[in-house]
VMD Tcl script that draws the C-alpha trace (Angstrom):
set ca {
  {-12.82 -6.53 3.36}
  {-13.81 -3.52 2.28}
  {-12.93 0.41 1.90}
  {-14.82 2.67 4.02}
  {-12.96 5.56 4.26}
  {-9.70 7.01 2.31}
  {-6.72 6.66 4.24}
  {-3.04 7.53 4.17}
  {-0.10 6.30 5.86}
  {3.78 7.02 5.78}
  {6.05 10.38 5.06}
  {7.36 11.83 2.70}
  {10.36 11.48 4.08}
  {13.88 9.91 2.19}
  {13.67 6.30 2.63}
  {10.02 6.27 2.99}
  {6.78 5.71 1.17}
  {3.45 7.60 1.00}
  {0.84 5.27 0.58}
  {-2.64 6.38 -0.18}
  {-6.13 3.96 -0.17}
  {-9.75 4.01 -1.80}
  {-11.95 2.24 -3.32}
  {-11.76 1.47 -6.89}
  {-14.92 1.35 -8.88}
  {-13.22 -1.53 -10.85}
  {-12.48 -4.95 -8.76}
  {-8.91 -5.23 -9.34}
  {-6.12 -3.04 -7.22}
  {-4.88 0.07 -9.22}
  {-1.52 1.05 -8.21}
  {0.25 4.44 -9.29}
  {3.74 4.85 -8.46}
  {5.66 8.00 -8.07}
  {9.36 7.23 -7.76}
  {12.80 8.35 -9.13}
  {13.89 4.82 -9.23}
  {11.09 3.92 -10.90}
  {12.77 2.44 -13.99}
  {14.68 0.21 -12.08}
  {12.58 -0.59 -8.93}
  {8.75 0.11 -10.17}
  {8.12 -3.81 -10.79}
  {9.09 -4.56 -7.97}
  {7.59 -1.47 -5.78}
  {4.34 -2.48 -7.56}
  {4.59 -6.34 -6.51}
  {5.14 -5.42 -3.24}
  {2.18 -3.30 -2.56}
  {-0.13 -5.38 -4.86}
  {1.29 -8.01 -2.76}
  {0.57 -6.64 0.46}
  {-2.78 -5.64 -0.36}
  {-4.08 -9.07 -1.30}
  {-2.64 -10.40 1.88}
  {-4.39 -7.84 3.80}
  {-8.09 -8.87 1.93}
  {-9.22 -6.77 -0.05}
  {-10.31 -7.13 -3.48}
  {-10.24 -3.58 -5.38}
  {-8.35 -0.56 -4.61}
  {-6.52 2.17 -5.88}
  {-3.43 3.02 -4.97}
  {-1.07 5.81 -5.05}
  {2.30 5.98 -4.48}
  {5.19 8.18 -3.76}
  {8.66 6.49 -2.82}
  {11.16 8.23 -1.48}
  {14.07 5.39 -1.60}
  {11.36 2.55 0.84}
  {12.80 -1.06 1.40}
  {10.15 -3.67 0.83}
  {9.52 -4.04 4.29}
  {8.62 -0.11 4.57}
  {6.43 -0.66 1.52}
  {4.68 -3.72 3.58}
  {4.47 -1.77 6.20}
  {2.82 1.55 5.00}
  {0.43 -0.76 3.22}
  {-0.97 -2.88 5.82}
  {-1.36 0.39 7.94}
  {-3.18 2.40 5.05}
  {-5.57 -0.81 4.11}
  {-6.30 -1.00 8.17}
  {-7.18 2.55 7.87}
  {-9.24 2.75 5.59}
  {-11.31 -0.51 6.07}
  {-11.72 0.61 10.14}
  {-10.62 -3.17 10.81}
  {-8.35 -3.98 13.52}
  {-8.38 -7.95 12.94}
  {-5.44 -7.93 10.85}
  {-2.34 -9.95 12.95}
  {0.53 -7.83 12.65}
  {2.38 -10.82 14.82}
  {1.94 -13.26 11.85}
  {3.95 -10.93 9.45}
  {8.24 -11.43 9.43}
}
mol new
graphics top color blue
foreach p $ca { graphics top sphere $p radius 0.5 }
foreach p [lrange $ca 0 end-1] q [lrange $ca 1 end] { graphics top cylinder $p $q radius 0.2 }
display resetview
């Protein structure tokens, strides 16, 4: 799939992420992360989106990030709806995902 617009999703609320998409001129995924637990977490905050995005299709992408405390399944979640966004698709199966 591909990027056809920027797109955003999440808060910057405490125990939330603020995810946004575009399209990288590289093909890889380009994630920046903003975080105060970065140090300890950022691997894994990383993994998780990186992780998220190949799931969802698509190829190349950057990716910022500001968390604000997010459990992985935030992170998922503010991923997929960012990449669904952005790419105008609404075939991705949200039932398919624990």
């Amino acid at each position: 799939m591909k990027i056809t617009t920027p797109a955003s999703a999440g808060t910057m609320e405490s125990g939330d992420i603020m995810i946004e998409i575009e399209s990288g001129e590289q093909q890889s995924v380009e994630v920046v992360l903003k975080s105060s637990v970065a140090n300890e977490f950022g691997k894994q905050i990383i993994a998780t989106i990186r992780g998220a995005v190949e799931e969802f299709g698509l190829e190349y992408a950057v990716i910022n990030a500001v968390d604000k405390g997010a459990l992985d399944c935030t992170i998922r979640a503010r991923v997929f709806a960012a990449c669904q966004r952005a790419t105008g698709s609404d075939a991705f199966d949200w039932g398919k995902r624990a």
